[in-house]
C-alpha positions as CSV (number, residue, x, y, z in Angstrom):
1,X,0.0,0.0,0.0
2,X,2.8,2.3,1.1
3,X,4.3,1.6,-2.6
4,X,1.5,2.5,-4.5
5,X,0.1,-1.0,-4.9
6,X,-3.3,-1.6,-5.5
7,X,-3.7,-5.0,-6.9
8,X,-2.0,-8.5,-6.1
9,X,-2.2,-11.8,-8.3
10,X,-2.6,-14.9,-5.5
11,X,-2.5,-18.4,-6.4
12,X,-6.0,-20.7,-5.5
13,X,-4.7,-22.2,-2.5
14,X,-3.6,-18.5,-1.1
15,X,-6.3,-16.7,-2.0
16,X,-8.4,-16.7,1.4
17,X,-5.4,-15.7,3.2
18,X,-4.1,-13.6,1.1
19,X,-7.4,-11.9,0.8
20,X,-8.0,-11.1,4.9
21,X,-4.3,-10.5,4.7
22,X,-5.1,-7.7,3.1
23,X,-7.7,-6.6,4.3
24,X,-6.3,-6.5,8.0
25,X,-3.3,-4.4,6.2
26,X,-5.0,-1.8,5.2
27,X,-7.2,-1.5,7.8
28,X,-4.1,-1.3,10.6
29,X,-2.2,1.1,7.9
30,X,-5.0,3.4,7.6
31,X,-6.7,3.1,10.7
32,X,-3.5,3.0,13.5
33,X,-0.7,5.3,14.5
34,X,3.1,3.9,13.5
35,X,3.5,2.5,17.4
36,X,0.5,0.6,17.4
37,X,0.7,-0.9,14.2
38,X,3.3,-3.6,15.6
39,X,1.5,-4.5,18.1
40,X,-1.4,-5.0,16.1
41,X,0.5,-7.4,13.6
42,X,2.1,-9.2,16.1
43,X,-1.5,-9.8,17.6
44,X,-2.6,-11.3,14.5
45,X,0.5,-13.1,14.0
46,X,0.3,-15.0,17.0
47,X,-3.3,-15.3,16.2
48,X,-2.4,-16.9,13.2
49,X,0.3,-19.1,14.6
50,X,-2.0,-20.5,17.2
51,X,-4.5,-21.8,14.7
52,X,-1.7,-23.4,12.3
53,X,-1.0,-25.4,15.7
54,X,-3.9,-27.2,15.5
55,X,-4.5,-27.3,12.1
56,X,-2.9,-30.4,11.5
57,X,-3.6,-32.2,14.7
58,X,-7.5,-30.9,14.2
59,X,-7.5,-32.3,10.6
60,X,-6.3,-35.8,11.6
61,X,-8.4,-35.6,14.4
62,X,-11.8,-34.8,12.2
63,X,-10.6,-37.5,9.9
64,X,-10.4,-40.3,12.5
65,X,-13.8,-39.8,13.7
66,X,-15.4,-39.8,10.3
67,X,-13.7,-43.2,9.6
68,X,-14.4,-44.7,12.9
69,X,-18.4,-43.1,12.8
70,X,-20.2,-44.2,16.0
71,X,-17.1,-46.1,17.2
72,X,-15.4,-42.8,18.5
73,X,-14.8,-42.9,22.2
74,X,-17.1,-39.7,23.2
75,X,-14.1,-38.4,25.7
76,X,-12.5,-38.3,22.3
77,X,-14.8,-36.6,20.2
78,X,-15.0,-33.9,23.0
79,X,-11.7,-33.3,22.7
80,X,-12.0,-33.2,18.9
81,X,-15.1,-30.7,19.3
82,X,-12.8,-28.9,21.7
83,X,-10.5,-28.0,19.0
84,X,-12.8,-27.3,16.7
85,X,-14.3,-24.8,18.6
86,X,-10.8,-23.1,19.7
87,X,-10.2,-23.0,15.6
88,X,-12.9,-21.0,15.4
89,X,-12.9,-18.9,18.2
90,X,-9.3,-17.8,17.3
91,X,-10.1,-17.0,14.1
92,X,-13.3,-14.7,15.3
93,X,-11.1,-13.0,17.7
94,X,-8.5,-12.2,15.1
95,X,-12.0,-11.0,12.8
96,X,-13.4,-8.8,16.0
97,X,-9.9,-7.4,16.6
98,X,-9.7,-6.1,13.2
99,X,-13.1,-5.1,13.0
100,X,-13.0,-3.1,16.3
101,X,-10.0,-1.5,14.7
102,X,-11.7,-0.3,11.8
103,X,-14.6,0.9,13.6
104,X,-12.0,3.1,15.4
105,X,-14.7,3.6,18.2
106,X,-11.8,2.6,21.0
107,X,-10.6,5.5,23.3
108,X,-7.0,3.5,24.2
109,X,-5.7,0.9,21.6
110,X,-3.5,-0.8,24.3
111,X,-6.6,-1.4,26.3
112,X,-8.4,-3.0,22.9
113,X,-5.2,-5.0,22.4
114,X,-4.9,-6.5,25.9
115,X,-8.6,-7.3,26.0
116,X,-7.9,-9.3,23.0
117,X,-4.8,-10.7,23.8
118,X,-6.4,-11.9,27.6
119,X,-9.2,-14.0,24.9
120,X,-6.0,-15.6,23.2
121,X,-3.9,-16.9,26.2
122,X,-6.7,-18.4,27.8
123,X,-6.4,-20.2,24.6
124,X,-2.9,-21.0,24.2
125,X,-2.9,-22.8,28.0
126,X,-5.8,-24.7,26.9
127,X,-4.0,-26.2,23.5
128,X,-1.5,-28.5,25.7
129,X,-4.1,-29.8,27.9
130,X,-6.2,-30.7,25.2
131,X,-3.2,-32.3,23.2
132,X,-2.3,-34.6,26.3
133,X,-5.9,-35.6,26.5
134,X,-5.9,-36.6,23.0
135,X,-2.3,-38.3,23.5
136,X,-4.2,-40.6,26.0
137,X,-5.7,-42.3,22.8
138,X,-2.4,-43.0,21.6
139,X,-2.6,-40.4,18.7
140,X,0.4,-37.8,17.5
């Protein structure tokens, strides 16, 4: 944006990342002052991080319990729903965060970033637990 850029060509399999890449860019660059721009990115970064830690183990996860159908141990296919919902709520968190920049109705950013950040760690203790839960079924 800063170069004058106003169009990207992305590949199939990038174009839904690229895309809210993007758009999280220029809402941060337009929106934020210089100092709070990093914090911002390394918000979603982390954000970002988080989920593809539990993308793979999620995936395999989903995948054992559709070929195993009504066989899945339901302490199991909490702990798959578990994920599943964490997936999603990191990825509405990072959505919100952004939105609630862009709506630029917050008096203190560093207040709108912690409150945020607070929703993510609670996650990112809760990851390990639910790994050695699922470890208990002799899986990763």
């Amino acid at each position: 944006m800063r170069k004058g850029i106003d169009s990207i060509s992305l590949n199939f399999d990038t174009f839904a990342s690229g895309r809210i890449n993007t758009w999280r860019t220029e809402i941060i660059e337009s929106t934020l002052e210089s100092d709070n721009k990093e914090n911002a990115y390394s918000f979603l970064d982390d954000c970002d991080n988080l989920i593809d830690s539990i993308r793979v183990p999620r995936g395999k996860l989903r995948n054992m319990v559709r070929k195993q159908r009504k066989q899945v141990d339901p302490k199991l296919q909490e702990q798959t729903n578990r994920f599943d919902e964490i997936f999603e709520g990191i990825h509405n968190i990072s959505h919100q965060f952004v939105e609630e920049i862009n709506r630029g109705k917050f008096k203190d950013f560093n207040e709108l970033f912690n409150k945020f950040k607070n929703k993510i760690e609670n996650y990112r203790e809760e990851i390990p637990v639910i790994r050695k839960k699922i470890r208990e079924f002799g899986i990763y």
